[in-house]
N, CA, C and O atoms as a Tinker XYZ file with bonds, in Angstrom:
   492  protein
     1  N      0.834000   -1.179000    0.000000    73     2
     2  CA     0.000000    0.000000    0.000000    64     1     3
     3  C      0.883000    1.248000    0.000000    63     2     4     5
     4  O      2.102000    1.262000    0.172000    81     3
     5  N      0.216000    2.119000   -0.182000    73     3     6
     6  CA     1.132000    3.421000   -0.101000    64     5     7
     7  C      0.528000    4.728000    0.630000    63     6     8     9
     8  O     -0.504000    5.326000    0.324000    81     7
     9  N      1.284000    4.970000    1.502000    73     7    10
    10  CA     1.503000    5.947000    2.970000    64     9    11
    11  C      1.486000    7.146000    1.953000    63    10    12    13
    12  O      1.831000    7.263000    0.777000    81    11
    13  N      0.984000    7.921000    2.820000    73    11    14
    14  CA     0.677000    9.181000    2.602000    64    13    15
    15  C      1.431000   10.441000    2.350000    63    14    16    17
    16  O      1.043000   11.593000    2.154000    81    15
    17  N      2.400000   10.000000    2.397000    73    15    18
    18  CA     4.095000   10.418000    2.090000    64    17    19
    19  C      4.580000    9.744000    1.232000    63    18    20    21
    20  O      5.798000    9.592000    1.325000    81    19
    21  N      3.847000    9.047000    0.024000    73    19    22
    22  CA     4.101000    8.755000   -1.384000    64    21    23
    23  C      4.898000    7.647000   -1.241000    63    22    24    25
    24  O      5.386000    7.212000   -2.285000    81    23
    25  N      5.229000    6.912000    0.083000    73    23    26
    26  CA     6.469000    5.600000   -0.283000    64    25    27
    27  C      5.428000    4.160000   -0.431000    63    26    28    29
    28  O      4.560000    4.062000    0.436000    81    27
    29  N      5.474000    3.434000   -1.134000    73    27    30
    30  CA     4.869000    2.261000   -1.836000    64    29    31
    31  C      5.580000    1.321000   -1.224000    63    30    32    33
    32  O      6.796000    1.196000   -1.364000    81    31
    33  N      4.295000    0.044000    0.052000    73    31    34
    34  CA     5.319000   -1.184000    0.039000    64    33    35
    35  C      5.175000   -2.026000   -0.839000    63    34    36    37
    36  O      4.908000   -1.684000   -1.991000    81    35
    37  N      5.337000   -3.457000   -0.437000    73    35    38
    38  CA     6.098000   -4.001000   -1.484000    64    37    39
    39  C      4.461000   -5.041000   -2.126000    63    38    40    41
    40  O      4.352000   -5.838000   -3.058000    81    39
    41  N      3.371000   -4.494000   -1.037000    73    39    42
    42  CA     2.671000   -5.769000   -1.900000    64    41    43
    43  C      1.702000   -4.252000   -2.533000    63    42    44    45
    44  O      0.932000   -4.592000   -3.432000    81    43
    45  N      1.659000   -3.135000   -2.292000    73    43    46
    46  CA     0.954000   -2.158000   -3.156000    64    45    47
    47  C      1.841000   -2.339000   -4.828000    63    46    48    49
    48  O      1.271000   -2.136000   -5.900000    81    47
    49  N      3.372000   -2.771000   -4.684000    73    47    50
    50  CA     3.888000   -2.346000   -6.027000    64    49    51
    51  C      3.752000   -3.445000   -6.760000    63    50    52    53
    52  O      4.242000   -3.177000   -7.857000    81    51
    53  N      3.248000   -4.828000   -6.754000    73    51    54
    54  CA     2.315000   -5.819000   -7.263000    64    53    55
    55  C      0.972000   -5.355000   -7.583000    63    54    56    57
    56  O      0.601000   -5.647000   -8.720000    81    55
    57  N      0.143000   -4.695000   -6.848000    73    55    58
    58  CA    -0.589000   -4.246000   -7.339000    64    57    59
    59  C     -0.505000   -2.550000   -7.571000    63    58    60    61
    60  O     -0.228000   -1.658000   -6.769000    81    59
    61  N     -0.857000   -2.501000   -8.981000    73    59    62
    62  CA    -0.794000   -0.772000   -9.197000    64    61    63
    63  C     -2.444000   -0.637000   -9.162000    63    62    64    65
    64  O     -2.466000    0.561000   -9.445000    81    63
    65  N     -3.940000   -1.011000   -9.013000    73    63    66
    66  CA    -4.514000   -0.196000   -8.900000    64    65    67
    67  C     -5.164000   -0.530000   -7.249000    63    66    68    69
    68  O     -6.049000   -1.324000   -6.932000    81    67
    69  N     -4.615000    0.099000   -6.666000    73    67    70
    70  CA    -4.719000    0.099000   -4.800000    64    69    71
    71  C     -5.789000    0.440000   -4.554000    63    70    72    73
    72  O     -6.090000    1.476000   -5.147000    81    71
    73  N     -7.129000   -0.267000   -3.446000    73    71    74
    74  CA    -8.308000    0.229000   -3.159000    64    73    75
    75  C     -8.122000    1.277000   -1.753000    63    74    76    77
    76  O     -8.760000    1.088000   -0.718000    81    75
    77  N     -7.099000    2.434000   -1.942000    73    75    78
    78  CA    -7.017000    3.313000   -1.271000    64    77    79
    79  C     -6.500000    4.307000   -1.866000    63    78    80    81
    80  O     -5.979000    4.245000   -2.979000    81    79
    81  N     -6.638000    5.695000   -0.909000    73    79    82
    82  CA    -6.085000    6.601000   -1.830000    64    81    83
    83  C     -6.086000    7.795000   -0.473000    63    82    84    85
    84  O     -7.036000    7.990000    0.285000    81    83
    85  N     -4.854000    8.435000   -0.442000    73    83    86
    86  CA    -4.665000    9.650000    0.224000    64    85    87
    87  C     -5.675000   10.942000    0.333000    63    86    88    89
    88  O     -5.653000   11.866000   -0.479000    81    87
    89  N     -6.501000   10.873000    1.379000    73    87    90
    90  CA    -7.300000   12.246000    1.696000    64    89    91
    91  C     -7.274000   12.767000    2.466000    63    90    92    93
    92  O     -7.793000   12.240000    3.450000    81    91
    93  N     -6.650000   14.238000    2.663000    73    91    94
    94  CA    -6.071000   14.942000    3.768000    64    93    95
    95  C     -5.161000   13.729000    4.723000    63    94    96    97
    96  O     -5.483000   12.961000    5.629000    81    95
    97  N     -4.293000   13.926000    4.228000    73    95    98
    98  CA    -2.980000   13.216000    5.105000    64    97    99
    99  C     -3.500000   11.890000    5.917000    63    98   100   101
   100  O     -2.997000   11.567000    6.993000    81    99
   101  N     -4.779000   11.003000    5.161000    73    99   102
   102  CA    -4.635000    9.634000    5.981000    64   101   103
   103  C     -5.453000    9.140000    4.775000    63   102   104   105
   104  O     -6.373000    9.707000    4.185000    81   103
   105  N     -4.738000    7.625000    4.500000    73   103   106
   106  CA    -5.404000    6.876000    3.849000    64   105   107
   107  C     -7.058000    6.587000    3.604000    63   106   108   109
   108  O     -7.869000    6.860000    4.489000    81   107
   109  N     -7.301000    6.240000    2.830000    73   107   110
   110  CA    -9.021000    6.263000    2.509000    64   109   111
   111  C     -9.078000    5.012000    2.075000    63   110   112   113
   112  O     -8.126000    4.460000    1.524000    81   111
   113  N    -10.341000    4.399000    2.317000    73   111   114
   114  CA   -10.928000    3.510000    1.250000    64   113   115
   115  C    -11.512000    4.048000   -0.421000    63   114   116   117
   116  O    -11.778000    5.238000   -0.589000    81   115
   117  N    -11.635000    3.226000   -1.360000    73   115   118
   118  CA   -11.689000    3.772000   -2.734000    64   117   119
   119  C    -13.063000    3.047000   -2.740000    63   118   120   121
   120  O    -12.963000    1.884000   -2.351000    81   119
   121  N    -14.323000    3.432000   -3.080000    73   119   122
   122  CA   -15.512000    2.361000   -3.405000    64   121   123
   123  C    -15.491000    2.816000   -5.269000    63   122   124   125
   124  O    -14.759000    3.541000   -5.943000    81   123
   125  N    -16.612000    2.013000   -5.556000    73   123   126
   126  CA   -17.059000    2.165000   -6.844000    64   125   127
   127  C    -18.876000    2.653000   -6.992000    63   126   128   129
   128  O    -19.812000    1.964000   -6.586000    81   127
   129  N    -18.972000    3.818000   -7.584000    73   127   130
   130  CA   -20.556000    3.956000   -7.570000    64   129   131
   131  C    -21.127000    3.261000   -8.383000    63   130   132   133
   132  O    -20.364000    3.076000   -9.331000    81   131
   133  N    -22.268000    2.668000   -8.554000    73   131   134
   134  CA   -23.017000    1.571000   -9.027000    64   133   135
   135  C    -23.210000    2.491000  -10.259000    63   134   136   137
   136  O    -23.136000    2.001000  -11.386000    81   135
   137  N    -23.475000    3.916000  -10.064000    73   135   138
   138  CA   -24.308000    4.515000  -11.047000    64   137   139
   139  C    -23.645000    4.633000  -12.231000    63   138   140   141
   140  O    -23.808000    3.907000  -13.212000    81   139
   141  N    -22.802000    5.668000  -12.122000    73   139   142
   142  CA   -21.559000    6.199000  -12.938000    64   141   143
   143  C    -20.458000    4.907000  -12.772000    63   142   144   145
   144  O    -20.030000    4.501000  -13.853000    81   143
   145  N    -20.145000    4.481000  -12.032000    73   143   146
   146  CA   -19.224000    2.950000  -11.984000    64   145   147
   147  C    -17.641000    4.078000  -12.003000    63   146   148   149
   148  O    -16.613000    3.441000  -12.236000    81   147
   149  N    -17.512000    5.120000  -11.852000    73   147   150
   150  CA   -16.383000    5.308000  -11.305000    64   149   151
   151  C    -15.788000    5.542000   -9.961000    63   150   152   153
   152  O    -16.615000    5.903000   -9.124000    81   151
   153  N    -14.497000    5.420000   -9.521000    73   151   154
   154  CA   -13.866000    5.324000   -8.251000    64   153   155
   155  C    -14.291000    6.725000   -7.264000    63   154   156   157
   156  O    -14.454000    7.882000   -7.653000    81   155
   157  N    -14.361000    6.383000   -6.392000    73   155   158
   158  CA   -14.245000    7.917000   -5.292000    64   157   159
   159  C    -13.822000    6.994000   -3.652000    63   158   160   161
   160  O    -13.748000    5.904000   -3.085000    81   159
   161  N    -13.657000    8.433000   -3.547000    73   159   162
   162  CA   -13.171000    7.805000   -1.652000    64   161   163
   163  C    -14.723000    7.854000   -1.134000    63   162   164   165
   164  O    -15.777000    8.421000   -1.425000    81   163
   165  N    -14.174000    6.833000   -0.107000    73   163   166
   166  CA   -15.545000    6.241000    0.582000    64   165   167
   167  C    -16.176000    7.719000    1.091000    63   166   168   169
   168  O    -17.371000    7.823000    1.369000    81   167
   169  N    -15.413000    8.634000    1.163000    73   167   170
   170  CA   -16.451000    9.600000    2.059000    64   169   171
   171  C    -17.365000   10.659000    1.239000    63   170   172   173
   172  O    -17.892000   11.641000    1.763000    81   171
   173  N    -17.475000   10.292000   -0.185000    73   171   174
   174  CA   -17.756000   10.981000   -1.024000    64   173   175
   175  C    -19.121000   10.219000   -1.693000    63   174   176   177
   176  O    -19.918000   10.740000   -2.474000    81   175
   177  N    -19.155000    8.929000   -1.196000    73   175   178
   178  CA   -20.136000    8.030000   -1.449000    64   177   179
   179  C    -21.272000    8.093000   -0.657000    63   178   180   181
   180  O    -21.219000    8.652000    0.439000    81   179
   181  N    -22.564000    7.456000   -1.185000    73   179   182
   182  CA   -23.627000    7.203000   -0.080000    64   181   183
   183  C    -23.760000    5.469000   -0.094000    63   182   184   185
   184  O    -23.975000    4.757000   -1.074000    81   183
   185  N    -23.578000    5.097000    1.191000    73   183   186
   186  CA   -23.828000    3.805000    1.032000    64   185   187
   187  C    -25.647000    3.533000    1.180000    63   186   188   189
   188  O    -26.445000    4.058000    1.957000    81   187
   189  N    -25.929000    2.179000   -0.245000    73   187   190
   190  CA   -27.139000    2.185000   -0.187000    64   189   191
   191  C    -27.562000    0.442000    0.265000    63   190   192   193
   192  O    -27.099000   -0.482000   -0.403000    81   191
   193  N    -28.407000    0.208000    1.367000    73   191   194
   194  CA   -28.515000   -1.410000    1.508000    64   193   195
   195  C    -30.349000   -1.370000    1.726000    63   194   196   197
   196  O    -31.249000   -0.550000    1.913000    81   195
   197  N    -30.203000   -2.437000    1.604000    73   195   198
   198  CA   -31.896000   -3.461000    1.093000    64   197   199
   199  C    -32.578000   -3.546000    2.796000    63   198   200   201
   200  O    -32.036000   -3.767000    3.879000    81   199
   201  N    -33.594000   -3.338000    2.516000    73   199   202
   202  CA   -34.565000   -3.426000    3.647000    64   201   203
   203  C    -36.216000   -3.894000    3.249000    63   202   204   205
   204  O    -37.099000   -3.207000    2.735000    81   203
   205  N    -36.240000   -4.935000    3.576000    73   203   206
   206  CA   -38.245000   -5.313000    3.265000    64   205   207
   207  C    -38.007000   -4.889000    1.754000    63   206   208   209
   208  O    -38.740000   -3.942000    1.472000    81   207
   209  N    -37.087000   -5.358000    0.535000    73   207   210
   210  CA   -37.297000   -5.056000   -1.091000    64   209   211
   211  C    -37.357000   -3.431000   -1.392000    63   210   212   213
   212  O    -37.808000   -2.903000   -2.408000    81   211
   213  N    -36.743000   -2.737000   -0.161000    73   211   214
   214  CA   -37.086000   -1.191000   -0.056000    64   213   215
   215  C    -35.279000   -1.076000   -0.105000    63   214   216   217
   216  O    -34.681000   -1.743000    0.740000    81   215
   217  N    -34.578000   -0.362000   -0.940000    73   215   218
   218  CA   -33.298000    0.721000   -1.061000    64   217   219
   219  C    -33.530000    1.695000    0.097000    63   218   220   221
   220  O    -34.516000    2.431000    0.074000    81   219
   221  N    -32.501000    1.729000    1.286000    73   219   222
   222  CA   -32.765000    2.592000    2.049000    64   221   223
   223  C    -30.942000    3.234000    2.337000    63   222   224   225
   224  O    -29.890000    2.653000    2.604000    81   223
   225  N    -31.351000    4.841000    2.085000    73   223   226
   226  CA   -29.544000    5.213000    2.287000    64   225   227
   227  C    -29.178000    4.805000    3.308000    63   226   228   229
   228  O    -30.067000    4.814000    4.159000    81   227
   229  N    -28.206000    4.422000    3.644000    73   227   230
   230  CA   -27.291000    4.511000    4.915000    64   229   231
   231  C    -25.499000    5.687000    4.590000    63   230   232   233
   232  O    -24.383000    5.555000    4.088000    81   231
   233  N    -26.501000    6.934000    5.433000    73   231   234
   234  CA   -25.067000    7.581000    5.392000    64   233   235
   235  C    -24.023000    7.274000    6.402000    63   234   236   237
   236  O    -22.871000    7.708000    6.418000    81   235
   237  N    -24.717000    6.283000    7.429000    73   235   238
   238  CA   -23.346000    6.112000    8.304000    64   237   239
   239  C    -22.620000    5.197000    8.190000    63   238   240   241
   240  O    -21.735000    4.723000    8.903000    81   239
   241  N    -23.205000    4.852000    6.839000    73   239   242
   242  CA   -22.288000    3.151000    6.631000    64   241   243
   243  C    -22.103000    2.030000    7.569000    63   242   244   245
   244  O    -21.180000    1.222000    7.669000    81   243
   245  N    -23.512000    2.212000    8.423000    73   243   246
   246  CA   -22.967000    1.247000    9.813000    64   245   247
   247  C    -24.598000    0.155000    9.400000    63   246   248   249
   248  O    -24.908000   -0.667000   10.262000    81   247
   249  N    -25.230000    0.219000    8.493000    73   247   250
   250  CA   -26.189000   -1.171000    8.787000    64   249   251
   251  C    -25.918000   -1.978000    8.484000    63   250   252   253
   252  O    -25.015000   -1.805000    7.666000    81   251
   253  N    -26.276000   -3.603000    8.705000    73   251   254
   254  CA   -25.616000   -4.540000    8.603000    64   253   255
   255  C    -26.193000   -5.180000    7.606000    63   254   256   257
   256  O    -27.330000   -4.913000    7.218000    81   255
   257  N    -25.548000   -5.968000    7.170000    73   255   258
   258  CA   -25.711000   -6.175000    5.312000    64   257   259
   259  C    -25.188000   -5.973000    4.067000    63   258   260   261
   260  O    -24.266000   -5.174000    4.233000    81   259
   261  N    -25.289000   -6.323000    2.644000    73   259   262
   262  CA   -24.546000   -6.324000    1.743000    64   261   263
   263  C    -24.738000   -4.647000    1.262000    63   262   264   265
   264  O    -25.905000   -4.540000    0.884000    81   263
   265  N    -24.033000   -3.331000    1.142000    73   263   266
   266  CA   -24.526000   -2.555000    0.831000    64   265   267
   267  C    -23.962000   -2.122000   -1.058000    63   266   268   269
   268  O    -23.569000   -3.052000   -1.762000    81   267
   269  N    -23.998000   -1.109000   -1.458000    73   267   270
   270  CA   -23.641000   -0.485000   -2.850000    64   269   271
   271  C    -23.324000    0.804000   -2.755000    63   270   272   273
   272  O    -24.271000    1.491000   -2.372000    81   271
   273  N    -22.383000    1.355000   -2.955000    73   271   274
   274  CA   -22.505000    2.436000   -3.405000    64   273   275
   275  C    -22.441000    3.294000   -4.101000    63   274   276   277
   276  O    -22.104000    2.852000   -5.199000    81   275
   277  N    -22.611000    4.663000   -4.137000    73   275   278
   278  CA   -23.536000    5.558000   -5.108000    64   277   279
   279  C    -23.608000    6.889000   -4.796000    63   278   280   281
   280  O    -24.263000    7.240000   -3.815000    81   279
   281  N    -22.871000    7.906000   -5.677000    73   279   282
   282  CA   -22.890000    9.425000   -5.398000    64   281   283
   283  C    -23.810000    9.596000   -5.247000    63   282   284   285
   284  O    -24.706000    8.871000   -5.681000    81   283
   285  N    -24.053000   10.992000   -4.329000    73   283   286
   286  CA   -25.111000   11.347000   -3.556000    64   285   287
   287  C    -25.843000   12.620000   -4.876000    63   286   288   289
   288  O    -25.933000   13.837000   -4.717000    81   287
   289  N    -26.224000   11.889000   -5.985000    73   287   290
   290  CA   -26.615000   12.833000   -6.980000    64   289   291
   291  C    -27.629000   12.529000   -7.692000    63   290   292   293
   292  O    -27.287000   11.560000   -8.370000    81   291
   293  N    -29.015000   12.898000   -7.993000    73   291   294
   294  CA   -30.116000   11.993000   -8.825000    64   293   295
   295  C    -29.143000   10.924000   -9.977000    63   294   296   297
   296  O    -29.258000    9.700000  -10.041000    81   295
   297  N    -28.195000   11.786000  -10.818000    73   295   298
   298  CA   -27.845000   10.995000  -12.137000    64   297   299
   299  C    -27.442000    9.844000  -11.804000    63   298   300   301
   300  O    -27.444000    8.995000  -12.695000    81   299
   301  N    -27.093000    9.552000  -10.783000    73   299   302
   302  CA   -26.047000    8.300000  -10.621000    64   301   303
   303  C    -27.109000    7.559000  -10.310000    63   302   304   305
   304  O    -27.204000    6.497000  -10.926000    81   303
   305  N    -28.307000    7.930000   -9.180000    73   303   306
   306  CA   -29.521000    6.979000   -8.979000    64   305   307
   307  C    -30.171000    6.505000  -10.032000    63   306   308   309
   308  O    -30.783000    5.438000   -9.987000    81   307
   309  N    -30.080000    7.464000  -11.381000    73   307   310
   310  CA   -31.435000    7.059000  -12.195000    64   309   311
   311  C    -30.223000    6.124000  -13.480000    63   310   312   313
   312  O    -30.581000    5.679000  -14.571000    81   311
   313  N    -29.024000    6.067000  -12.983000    73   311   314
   314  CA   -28.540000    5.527000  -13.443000    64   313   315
   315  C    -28.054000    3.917000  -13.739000    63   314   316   317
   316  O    -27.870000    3.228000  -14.742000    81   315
   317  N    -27.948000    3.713000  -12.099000    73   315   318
   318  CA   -27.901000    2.845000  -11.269000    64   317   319
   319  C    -29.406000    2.002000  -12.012000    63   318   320   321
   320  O    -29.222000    1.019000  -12.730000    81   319
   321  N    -30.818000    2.511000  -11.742000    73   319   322
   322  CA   -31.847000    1.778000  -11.643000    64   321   323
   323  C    -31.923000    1.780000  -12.996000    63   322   324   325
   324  O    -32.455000    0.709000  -13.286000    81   323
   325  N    -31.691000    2.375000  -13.966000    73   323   326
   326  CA   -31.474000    2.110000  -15.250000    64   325   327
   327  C    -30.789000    0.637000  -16.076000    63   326   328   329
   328  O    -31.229000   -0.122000  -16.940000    81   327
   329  N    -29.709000    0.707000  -15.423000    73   327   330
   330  CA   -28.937000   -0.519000  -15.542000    64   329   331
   331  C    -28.681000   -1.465000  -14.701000    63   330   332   333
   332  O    -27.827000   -2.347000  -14.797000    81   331
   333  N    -29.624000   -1.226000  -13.660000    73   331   334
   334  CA   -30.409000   -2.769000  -12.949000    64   333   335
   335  C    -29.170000   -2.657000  -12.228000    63   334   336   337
   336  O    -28.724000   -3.800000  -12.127000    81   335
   337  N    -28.240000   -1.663000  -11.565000    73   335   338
   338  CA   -27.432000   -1.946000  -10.895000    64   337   339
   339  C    -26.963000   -2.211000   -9.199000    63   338   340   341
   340  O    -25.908000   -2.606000   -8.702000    81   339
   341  N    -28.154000   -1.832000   -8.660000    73   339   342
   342  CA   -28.915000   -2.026000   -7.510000    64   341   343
   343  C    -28.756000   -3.559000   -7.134000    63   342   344   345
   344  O    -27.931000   -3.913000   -6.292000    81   343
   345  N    -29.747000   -4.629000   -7.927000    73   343   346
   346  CA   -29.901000   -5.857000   -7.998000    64   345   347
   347  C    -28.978000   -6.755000   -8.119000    63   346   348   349
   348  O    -29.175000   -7.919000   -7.769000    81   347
   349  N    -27.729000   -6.297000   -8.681000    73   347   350
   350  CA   -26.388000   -6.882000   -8.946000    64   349   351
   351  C    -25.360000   -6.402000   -8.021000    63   350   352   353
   352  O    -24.298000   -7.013000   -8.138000    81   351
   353  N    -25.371000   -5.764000   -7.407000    73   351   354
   354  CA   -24.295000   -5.147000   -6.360000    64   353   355
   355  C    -24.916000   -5.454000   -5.147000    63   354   356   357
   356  O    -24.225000   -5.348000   -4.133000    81   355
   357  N    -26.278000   -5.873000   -5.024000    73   355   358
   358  CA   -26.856000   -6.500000   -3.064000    64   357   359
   359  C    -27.365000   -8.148000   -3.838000    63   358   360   361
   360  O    -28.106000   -8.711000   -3.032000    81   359
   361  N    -27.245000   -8.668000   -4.612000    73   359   362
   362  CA   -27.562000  -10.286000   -5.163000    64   361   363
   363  C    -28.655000  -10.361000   -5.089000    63   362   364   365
   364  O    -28.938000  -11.524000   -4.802000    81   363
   365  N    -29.739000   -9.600000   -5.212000    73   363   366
   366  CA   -31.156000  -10.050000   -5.539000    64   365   367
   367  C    -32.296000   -9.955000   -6.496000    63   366   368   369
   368  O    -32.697000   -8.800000   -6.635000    81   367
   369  N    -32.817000  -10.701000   -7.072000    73   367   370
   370  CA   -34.053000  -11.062000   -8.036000    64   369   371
   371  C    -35.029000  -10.081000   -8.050000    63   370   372   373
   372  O    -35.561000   -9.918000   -9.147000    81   371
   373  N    -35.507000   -9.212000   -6.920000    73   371   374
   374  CA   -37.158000   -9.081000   -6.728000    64   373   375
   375  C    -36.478000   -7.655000   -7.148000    63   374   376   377
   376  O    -35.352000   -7.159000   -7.118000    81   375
   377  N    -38.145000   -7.173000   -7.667000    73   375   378
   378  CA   -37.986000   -5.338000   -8.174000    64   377   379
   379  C    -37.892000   -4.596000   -6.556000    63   378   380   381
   380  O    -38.452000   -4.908000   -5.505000    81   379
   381  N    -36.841000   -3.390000   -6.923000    73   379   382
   382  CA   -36.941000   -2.919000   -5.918000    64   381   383
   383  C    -36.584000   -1.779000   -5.458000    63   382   384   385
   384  O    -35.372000   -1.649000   -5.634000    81   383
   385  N    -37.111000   -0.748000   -4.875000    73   383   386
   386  CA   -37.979000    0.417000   -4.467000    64   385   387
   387  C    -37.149000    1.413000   -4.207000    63   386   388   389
   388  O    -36.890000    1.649000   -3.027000    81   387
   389  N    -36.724000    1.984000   -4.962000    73   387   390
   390  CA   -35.719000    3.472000   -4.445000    64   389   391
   391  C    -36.223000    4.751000   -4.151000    63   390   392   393
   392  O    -35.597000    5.810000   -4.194000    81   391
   393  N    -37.771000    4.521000   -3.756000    73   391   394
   394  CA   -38.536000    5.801000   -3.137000    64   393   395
   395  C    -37.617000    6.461000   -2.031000    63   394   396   397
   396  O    -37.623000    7.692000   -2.022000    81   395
   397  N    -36.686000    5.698000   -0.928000    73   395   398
   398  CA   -36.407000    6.037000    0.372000    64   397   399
   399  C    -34.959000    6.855000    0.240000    63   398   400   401
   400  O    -34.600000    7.768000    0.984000    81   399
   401  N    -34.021000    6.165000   -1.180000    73   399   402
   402  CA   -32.976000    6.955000   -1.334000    64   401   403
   403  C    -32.963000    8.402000   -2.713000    63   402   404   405
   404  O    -32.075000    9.161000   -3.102000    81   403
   405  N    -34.194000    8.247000   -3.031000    73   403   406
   406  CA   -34.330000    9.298000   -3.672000    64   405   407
   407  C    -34.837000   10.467000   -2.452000    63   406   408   409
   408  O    -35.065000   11.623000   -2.807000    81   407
   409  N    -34.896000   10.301000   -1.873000    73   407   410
   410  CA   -35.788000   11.190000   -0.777000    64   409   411
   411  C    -34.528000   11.327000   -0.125000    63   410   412   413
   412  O    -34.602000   12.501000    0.238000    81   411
   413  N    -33.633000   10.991000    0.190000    73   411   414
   414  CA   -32.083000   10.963000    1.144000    64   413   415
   415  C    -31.590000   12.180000    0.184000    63   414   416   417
   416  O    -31.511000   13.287000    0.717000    81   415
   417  N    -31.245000   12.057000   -1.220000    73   415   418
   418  CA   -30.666000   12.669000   -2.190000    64   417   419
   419  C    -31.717000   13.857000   -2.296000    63   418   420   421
   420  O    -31.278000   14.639000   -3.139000    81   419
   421  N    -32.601000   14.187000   -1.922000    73   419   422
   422  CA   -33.485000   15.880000   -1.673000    64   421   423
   423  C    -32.508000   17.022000   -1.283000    63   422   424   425
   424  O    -31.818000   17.796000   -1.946000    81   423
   425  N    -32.743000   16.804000    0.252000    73   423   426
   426  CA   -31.650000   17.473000    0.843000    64   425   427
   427  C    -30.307000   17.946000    0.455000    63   426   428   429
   428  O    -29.941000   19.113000    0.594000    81   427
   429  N    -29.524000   16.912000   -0.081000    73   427   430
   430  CA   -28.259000   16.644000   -0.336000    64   429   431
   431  C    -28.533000   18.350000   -1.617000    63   430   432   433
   432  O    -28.183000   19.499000   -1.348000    81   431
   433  N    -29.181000   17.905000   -2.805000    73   431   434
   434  CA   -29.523000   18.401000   -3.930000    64   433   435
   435  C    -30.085000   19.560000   -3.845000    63   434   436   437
   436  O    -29.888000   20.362000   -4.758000    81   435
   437  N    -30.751000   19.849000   -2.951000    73   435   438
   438  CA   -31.846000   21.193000   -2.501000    64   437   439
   439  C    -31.190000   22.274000   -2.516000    63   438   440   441
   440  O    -31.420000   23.032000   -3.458000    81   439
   441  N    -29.955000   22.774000   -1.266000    73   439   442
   442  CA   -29.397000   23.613000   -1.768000    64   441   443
   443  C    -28.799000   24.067000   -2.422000    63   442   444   445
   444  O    -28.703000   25.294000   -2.465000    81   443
   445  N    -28.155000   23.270000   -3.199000    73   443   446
   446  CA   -27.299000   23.699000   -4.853000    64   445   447
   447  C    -28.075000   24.130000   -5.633000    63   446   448   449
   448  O    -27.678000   25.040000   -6.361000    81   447
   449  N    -29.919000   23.482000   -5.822000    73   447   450
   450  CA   -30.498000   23.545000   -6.868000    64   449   451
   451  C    -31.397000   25.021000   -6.581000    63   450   452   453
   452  O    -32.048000   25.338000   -7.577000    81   451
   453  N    -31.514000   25.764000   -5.665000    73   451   454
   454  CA   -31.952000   26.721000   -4.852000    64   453   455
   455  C    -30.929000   28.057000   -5.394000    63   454   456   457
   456  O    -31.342000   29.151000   -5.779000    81   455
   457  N    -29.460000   27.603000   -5.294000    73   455   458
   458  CA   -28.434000   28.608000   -5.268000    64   457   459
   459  C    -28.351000   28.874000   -6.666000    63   458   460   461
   460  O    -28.367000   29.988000   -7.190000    81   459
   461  N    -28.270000   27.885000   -7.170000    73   459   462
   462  CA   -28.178000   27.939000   -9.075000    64   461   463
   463  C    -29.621000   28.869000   -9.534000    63   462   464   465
   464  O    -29.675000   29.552000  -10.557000    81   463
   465  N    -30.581000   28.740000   -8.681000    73   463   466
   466  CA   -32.104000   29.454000   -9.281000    64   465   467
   467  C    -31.513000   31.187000   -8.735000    63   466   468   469
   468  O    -31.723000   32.228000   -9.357000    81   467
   469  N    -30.837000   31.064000   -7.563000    73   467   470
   470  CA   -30.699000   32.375000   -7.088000    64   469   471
   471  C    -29.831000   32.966000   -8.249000    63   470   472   473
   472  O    -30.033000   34.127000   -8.603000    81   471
   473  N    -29.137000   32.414000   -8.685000    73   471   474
   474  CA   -27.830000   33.148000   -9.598000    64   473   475
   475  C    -28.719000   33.318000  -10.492000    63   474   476   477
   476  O    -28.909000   34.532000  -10.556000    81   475
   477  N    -29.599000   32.601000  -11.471000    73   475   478
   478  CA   -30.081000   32.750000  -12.605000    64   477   479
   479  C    -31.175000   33.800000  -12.307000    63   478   480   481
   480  O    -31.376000   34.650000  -13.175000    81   479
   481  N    -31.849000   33.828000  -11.254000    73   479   482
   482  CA   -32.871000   35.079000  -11.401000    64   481   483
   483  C    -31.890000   36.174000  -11.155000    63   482   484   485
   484  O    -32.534000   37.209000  -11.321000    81   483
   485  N    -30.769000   36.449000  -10.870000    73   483   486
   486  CA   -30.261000   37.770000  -10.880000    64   485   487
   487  C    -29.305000   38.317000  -12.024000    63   486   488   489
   488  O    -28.469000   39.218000  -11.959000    81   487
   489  N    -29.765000   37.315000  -13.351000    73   487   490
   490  CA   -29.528000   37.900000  -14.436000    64   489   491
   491  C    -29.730000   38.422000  -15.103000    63   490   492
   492  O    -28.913000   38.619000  -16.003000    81   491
């Protein structure tokens, strides 16, 4: 792996693509978003896990179970459920319900989408 001071041991230099990565001076975990399917540090992710066939966010990453994750952004959600990627990242068959993490992603989205209306009406 490689320390945060750029020195590489010896089983990170066998592997060159490392599931970590330097953020503010301490190692990170690297996940993959289901939606977009590219890399980010875990703290940039929303972890999403299965409840009663119901998608429910978990931002504290602490419920127990197989989870997925997924930028905290509609595109990546409608992306994700687009390409059935939900169902393949928690192993299950049945249709299933992303009412609870679209509603997580409100908030998240609200004030950006608020600030962008403020700029544009003062043009």
């Amino acid at each position: 792996m490689r320390s945060c001071d750029g020195a590489l041991s010896e089983e990170a230099a066998l592997r060159p693509d490392s599931a970590q990565r330097c953020v503010r001076g301490k190692m990170e975990a690297v996940r993959t978003c289901v939606g977009c399917r590219s890399r980010a540090p875990r703290s940039s992710l929303l972890r999403v896990v299965l409840r009663n066939s119901e998608l429910v966010a978990d931002p504290s990453a602490t419920l127990p179970g197989r989870g997925a994750w997924l930028h905290p952004v509609d595109e990546c959600l409608d992306l994700a459920l687009q390409r059935r990627a939900f169902g393949r990242a928690l192993k299950v068959q049945e249709a299933l319900d992303p009412t609870a993490v679209r509603a997580a992603l409100r908030p998240r989205t609200a004030p950006r989408e608020q600030a962008e209306e403020a700029v544009t009406s003062h043009e």
